[in-house]
Every structure is written in structure tokens, then in C-alpha cells.
C-alpha positions as CSV (number, residue, x, y, z in Angstrom):
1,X,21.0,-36.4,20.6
2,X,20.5,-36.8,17.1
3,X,23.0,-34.4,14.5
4,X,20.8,-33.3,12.0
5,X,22.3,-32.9,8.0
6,X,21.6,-29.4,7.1
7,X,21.9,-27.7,3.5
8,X,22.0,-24.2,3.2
9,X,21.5,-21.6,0.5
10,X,23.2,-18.2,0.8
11,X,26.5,-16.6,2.1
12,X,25.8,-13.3,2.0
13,X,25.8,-11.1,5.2
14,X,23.3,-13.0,6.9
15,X,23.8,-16.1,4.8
16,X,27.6,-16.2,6.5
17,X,25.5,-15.5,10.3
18,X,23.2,-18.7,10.0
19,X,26.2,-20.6,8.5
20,X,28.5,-20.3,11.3
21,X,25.8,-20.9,13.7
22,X,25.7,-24.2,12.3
23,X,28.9,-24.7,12.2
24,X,29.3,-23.7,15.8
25,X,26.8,-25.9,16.9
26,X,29.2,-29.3,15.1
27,X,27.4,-31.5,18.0
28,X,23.7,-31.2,16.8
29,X,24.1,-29.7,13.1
30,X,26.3,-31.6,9.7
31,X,26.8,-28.8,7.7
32,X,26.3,-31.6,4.1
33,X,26.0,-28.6,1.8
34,X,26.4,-24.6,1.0
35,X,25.1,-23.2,-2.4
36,X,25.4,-19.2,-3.6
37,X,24.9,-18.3,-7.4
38,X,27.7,-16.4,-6.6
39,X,30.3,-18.7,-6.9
40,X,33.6,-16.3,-6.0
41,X,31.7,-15.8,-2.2
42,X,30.9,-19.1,-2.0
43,X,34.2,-20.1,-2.6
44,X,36.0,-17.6,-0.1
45,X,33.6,-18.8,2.6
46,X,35.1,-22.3,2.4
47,X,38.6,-21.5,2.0
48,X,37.7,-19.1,5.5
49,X,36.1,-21.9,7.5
50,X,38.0,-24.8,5.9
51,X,34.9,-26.3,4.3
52,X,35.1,-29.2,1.4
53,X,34.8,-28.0,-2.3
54,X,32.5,-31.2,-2.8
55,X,29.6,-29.6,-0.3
56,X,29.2,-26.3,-2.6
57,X,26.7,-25.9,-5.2
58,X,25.6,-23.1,-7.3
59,X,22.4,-24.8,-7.7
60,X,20.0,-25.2,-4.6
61,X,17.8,-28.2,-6.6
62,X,20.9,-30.1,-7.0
63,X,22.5,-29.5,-3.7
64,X,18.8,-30.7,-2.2
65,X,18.7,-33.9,-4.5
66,X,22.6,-34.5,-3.8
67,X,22.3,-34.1,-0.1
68,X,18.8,-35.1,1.5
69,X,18.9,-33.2,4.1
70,X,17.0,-33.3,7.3
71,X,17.0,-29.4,7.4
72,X,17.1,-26.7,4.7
73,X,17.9,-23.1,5.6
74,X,17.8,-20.5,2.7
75,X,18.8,-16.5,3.3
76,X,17.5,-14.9,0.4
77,X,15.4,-12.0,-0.7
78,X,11.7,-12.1,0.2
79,X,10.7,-12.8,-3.0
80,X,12.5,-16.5,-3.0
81,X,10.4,-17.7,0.1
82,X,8.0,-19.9,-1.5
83,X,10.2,-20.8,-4.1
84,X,12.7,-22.1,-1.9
85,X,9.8,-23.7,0.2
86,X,8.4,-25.6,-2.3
87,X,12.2,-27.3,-2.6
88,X,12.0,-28.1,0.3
89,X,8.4,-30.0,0.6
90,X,9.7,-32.0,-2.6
91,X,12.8,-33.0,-1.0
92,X,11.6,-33.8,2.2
93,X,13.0,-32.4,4.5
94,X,11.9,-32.4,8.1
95,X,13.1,-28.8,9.2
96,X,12.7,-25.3,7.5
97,X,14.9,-22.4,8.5
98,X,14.3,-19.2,6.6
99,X,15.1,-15.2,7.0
100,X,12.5,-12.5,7.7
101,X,9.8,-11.3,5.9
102,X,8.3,-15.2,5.8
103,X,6.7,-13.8,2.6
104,X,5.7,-10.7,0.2
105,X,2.2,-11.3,0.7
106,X,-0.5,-13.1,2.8
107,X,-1.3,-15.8,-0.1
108,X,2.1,-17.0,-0.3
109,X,2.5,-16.7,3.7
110,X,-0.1,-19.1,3.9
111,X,0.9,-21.0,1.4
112,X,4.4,-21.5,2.9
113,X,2.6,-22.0,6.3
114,X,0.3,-24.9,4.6
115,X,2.9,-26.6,3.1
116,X,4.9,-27.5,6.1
117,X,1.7,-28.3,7.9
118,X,0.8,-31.0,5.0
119,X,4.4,-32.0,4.9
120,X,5.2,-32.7,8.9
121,X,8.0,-29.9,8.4
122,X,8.9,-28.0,11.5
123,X,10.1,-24.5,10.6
124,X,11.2,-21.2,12.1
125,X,11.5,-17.7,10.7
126,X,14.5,-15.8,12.0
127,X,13.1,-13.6,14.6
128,X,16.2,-13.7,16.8
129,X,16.0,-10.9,18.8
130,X,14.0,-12.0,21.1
131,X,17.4,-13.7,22.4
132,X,19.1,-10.8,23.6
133,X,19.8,-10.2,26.8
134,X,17.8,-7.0,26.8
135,X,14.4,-8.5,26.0
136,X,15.2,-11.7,28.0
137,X,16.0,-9.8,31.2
138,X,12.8,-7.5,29.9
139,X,10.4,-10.9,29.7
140,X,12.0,-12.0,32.9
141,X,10.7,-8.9,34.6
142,X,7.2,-9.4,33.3
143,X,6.9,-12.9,33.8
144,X,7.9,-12.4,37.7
145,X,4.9,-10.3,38.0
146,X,6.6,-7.1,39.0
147,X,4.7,-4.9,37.0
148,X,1.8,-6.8,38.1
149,X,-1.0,-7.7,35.0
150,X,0.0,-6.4,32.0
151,X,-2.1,-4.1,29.8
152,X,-0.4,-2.8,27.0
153,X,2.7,-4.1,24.7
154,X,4.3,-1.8,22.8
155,X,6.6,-1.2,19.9
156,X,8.7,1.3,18.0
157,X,11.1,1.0,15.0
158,X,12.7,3.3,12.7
159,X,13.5,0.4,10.7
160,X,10.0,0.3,8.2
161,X,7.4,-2.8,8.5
162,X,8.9,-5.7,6.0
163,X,12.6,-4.9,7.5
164,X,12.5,-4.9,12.1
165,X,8.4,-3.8,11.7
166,X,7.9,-8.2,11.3
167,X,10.2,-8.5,14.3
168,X,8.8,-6.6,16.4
169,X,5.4,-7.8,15.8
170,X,6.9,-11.5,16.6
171,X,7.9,-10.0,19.7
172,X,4.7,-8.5,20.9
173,X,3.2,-12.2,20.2
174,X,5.9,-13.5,22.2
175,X,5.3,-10.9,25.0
176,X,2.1,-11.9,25.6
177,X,2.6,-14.8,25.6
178,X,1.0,-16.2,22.3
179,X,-2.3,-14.6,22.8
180,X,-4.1,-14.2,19.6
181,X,-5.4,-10.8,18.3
182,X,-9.2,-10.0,17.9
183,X,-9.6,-6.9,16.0
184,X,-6.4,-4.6,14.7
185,X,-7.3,-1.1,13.2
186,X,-4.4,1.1,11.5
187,X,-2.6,4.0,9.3
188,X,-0.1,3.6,6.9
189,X,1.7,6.4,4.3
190,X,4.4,7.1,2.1
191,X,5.0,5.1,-0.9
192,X,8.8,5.0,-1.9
193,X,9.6,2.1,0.3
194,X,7.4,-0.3,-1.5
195,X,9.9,-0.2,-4.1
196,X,12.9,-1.7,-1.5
197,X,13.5,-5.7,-1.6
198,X,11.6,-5.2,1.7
199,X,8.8,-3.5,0.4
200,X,7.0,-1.7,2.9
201,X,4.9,1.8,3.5
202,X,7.3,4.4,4.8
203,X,5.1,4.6,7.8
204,X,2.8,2.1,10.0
205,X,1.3,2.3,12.8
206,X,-1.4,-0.3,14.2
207,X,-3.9,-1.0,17.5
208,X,-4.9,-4.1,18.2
209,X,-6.9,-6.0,20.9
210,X,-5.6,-9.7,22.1
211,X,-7.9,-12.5,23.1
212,X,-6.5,-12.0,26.8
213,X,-7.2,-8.6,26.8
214,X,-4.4,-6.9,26.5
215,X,-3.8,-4.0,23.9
216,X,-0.7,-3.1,21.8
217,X,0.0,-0.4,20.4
218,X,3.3,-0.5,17.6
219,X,5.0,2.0,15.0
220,X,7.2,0.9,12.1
221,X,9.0,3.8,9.8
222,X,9.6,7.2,9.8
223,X,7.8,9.5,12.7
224,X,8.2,6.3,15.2
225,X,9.8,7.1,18.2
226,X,13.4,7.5,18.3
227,X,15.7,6.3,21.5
228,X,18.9,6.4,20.0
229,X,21.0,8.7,17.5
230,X,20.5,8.5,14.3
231,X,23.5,6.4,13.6
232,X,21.9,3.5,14.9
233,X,19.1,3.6,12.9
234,X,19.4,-0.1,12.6
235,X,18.9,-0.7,16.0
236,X,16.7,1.6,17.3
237,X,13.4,-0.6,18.4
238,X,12.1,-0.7,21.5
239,X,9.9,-3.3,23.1
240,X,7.7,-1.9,26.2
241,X,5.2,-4.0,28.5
242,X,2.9,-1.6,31.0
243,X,1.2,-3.4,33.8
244,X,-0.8,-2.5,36.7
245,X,2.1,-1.7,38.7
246,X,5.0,-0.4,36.4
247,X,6.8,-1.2,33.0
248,X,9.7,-2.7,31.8
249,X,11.3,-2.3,28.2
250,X,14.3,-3.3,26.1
251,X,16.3,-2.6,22.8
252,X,18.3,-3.8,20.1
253,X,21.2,-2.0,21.5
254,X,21.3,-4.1,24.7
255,X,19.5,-1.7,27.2
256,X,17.1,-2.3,29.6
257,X,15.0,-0.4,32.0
258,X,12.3,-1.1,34.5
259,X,10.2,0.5,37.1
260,X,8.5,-2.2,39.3
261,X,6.8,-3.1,42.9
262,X,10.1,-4.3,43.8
263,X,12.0,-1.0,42.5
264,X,10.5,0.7,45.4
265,X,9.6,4.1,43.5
266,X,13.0,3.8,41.5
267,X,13.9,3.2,37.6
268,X,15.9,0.6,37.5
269,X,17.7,-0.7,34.0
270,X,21.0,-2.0,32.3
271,X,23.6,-2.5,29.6
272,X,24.5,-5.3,27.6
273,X,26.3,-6.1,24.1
274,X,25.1,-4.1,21.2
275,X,23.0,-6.2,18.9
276,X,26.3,-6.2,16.5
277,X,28.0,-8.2,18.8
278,X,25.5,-10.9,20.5
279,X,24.0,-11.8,16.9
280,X,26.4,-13.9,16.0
281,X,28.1,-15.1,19.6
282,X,24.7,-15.5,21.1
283,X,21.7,-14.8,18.8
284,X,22.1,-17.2,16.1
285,X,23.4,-20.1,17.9
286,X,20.6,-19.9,20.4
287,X,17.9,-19.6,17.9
288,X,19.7,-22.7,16.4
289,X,20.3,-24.9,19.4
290,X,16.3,-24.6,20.1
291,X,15.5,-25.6,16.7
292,X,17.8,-28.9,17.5
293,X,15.6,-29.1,20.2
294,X,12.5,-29.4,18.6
295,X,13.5,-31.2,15.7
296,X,14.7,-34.0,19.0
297,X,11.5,-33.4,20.9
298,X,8.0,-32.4,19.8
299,X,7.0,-30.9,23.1
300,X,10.0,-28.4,22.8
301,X,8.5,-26.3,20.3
302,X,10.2,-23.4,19.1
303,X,9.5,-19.9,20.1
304,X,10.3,-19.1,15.9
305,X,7.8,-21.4,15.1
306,X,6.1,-20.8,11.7
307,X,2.8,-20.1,13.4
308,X,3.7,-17.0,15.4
309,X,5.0,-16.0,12.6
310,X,2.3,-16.4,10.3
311,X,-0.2,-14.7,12.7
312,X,2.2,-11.9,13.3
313,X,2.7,-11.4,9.4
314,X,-1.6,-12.4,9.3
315,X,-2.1,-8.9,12.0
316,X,-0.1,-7.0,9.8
317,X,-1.7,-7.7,7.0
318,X,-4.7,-6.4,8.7
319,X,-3.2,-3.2,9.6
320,X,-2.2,-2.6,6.4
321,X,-6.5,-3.6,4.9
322,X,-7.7,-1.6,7.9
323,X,-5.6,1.7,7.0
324,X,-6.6,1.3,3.4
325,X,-10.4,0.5,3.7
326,X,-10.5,2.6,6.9
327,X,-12.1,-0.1,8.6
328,X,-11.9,-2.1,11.7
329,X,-10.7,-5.6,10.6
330,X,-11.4,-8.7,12.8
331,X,-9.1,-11.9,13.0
332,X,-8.5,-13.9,11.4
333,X,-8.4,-13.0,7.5
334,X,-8.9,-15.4,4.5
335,X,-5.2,-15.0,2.8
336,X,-6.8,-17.0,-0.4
337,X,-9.2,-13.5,-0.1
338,X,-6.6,-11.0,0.1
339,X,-5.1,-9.2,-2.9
340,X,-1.7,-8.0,-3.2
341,X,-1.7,-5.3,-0.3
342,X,1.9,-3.9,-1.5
343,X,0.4,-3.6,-4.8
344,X,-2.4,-2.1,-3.9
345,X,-0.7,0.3,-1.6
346,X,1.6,1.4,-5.0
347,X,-1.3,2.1,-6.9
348,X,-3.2,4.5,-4.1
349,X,-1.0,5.8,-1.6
350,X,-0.3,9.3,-2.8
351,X,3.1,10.2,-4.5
352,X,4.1,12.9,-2.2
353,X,2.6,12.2,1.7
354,X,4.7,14.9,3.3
355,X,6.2,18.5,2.1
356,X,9.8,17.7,0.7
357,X,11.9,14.9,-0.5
358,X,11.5,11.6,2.2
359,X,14.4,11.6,4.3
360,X,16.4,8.5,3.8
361,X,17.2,6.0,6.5
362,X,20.5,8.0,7.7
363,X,18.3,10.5,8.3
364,X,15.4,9.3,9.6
365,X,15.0,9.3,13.7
């Protein structure tokens, strides 16, 4: 197996998350440089993990032109994507590893997407849940064909679209297995989260229909359903698959339930590590180790792969267009078409949407 020279840019929360991944995974990953504007983090991170001075950089240009990598990862704000993208198509690197949203709009989604098409980069977008155990022993269920055909996949977060809202609609995709989505139709409201570095309505809520069939039906934001108390706001999404014969779900927080043709008339379910604990001893390192994978072996292509995540962010897009043309929209959209749908959504969506102050995130559930 080759070990693949990766440069990253941020140590932040997450930044610190990706970087240890790498530096976990010291048989498949060269961690060749580390760059943070902030140079006091940066530094403390070294001293912490024992890192060189000479791999840190203040500069992410420099560090790329220093360095050649074969993989760049960045963990910054939305609005650094295609910046950061366009780095890496100059540099040429073969692997992309970025943070969600994958963009603030469709335009630059696509224009992300259609660089590292052009470019032969491979990239992923950090839609890591789909490695806890919850949702694999959930896909595991499904895939066995205990709830015989499925119908419906569903999702709730109290997290708002930009923030979990992009995961879970990853998630969905990956549900079902990659089937692409005909027609979505939807509802948004509530302005004052469009001003967040996430910026998303306060409320979505979509229907679409997939080329298979199979319908979903997914909430994002305040009003969606709740499962957990409102201290773990972060953490309280659901992802639920209805078949012919029974359902099975699973959470953020590590639960599971089912009730299947094998169950015998019973609900059936379990516990596992909170999300706090498996995303950085089993999350990040998976999601990583896969990427290795690919980068190895073109057949072995990742389940992160900018693709689902471009049609995820594509659908929606079309949720959003759909709730503020009140309109059906069919897939797929031209993105060079589109204009600025947050944008749009701060100019029309009404100041007030609901009696009272919005609650804020500690209080929403």
C-alpha cells in the first residue's frame, strides 16, 4: 500500500479531529504539512502531538507549493470551499478532503464538483456519520431484507439544513442506496439563521421521489421531531427506513431500534457510544482509511464521494426553489441557472415567521 503525503489546513475543533485521524492512520497517511492563520493553535498542536516546526505554515499557498501533496484536506468555514479548491487543482493534488457544507451555493458546488472531475481529483466531503455503529447496524438491518422492500427514508434534525440538514441528506442517498431523486417539493421559514457561518432557513422540510421508487420524507430546524432532551441538541437526528414488513432507525447518540420479520411481533434495538466518543476513535479514522482505499484502488470508491454529495447538496437546493416558487421541481437543476438561494431567502422570507423571539438552539427541541 502506497502512504499518501497529506497537507492540511486547520486546527480548530474539527481541524484537530481530521488531523489525528491522519496521524493515526501513520501506515497509509505522511502528515508533510499543518497550516492555521492562527499561529499560537497551530503551534500548541505540535508541541501536543510532537510534530516538526518545519511542517507548519500560516500560509496554505506556500505550504501547497512547499509540500506537493498527494492529498489536501482543509477544515474551514463554508465560505473558503472553492477557494481552497482551486489550490488544490493548481497544485495538483490527487485527493480532496473537505468539511461539510461542500459549498454556500449550487454554482460554486458545481464548480468544486467540476473541478476535480477535470483535474482526476478524488474527493470526499465529511459525511461521517454514516460510520457509527448506529446507522451501520441500522443499514445492516435493511440490507438483510428484514423489513422487506423499502418505501420510505426518513430524516429529522434539530440541527438546521447547512449544519446536520447536509448530513442527513447524504445519508438518505446512502440509504437507498444511491438512487437518484426525480422530483422534490418543499417548505422552508424563518430567516435569522441565514445570517450563521452555516447559513440556513430556521426550518426545512422536503418530499422527494427516487428513481427506484422509494419516497423520503426529511426535516431540518426548529419544529422537527425531537428524540432526545434538549441538551443534546447536537445530536438529535434520526435516520428511519419503512419497508413492507417493519422499520428500522438509528441516531447520532448511538441508539438503534428495529421491528422486523425476524423480531417476531417485537421491537428490538440498542446502545452504543455517543457520537462524542466514536468520532474521533472510530468516525474519522474510518472515513479516512476508505479514502486510502480509493486513492489505492479505483474500484473502491468512497461512500463520501464528491458526487453523493453534490446531488445531495443539488436536492436541497431544490427544496429550497420549490418552497420559494411553490413549485414542483424536477431533477436535475442547472447550478450555472440558479441564483443565490440564501440570498434570496434574506431578501423574502418574512422578518418575524412565528409569534415571539426564535428560540435559540438550547432551546430548540
Amino acid at each position: 500500500m502506497k502512504k499518501h503525503r497529506v497537507a492540511q489546513v486547520g486546527v480548530g475543533g474539527r481541524g484537530r479531529i481530521h488531523a489525528d485521524a491522519f496521524l493515526k492512520l501513520s501506515d497509509r497517511f505522511d502528515l508533510v504539512g499543518l497550516c492555521d492563520l492562527d499561529r499560537e493553535k497551530l503551534n500548541a498542536y505540535a508541541i501536543g502531538k510532537n510534530l516538526s516546526s518545519g511542517i507548519l505554515y500560516v500560509d496554505a499557498e506556500k505550504m501547497l507549493a512547499d509540500t506537493r501533496p498527494d492529498v489536501f484536506c482543509f477544515v474551514t468555514q463554508p465560505n473558503l470551499r472553492l477557494p481552497m479548491a482551486e489550490l488544490a487543482g493548481k497544485y495538483g493534488v490527487k485527493g480532496l478532503a473537505f468539511e461539510k457544507p461542500m459549498a454556500t451555493s449550487l454554482r460554486e458546488a458545481w464548480a468544486i464538483t467540476k473541478l476535480c472531475r477535470e483535474n482526476g481529483i478524488k474527493a470526499i466531503v465529511c459525511h461521517q456519520h454514516k460510520y457509527l455503529t448506529s446507522l451501520q447496524k441500522m443499514k445492516e438491518i435493511v440490507d438483510s431484507g428484514d423489513i422487506g422492500e423499502v418505501i420510505y427514508v426518513n430524516a429529522t434534525c434539530q440541527a438546521w439544513l447547512a449544519q446536520l440538514g447536509t448530513h442527513y441528506m447524504d445519508y438518505i442517498l446512502w440509504a437507498n442506496n444511491g438512487s437518484r431523486a426525480k422530483w422534490v417539493v418543499g417548505h422552508v421559514h424563518g430567516k435569522e439563521l441565514l445570517s450563521d457561518h452555516h447559513p440556513s432557513p430556521n426550518y426545512t422540510t422536503g418530499h422527494l421521489e427516487f428513481e427506484n421508487g422509494v419516497r423520503s420524507y426529511f426535516e431540518f430546524g426548529k419544529l422537527s421531531a425531537s428524540h432526545m432532551p434538549r441538551e443534546r441538541f447536537w445530536v438529535d437526528d434520526r435516520l428511519t427506513l419503512y419497508g413492507t414488513h417493519g422499520y428500522a432507525w438509528g441516531d447520532a447518540n448511538g441508539r438503534w431500534g428495529a421491528f422486523t420479520k425476524s423480531s417476531k411481533g417485537e421491537v428490538i434495538g440498542g446502545e452504543g457510544d455517543v457520537w462524542e466518543v466514536q468520532q474521533s476513535t472510530r468516525l474519522q479514522p474510518l472515513y479516512l482509511a476508505e479514502f486510502a482505499d480509493w486513492l489505492d484502488d479505483d474500484s473502491k470508491i468512497h461512500p463520501c464521494n464528491i458526487n453523493i454529495s453534490y446531488h445531495g447538496y443539488e436536492i436541497l437546493e431544490a427544496v429550497c426553489i420549490s418552497a420559494m416558487d411553490h413549485i414542483r421541481v424536477d431533477l436535475p437543476i442547472a447550478p450555472e441557472e440558479c441564483q443565490d438561494i440564501f440570498e434570496r431567502m434574506r431578501r423574502e422570507l418574512p422578518d418575524c415567521p412565528e409569534r415571539g423571539r426564535p428560540a435559540g438552539p438550547s432551546e430548540w427541541g
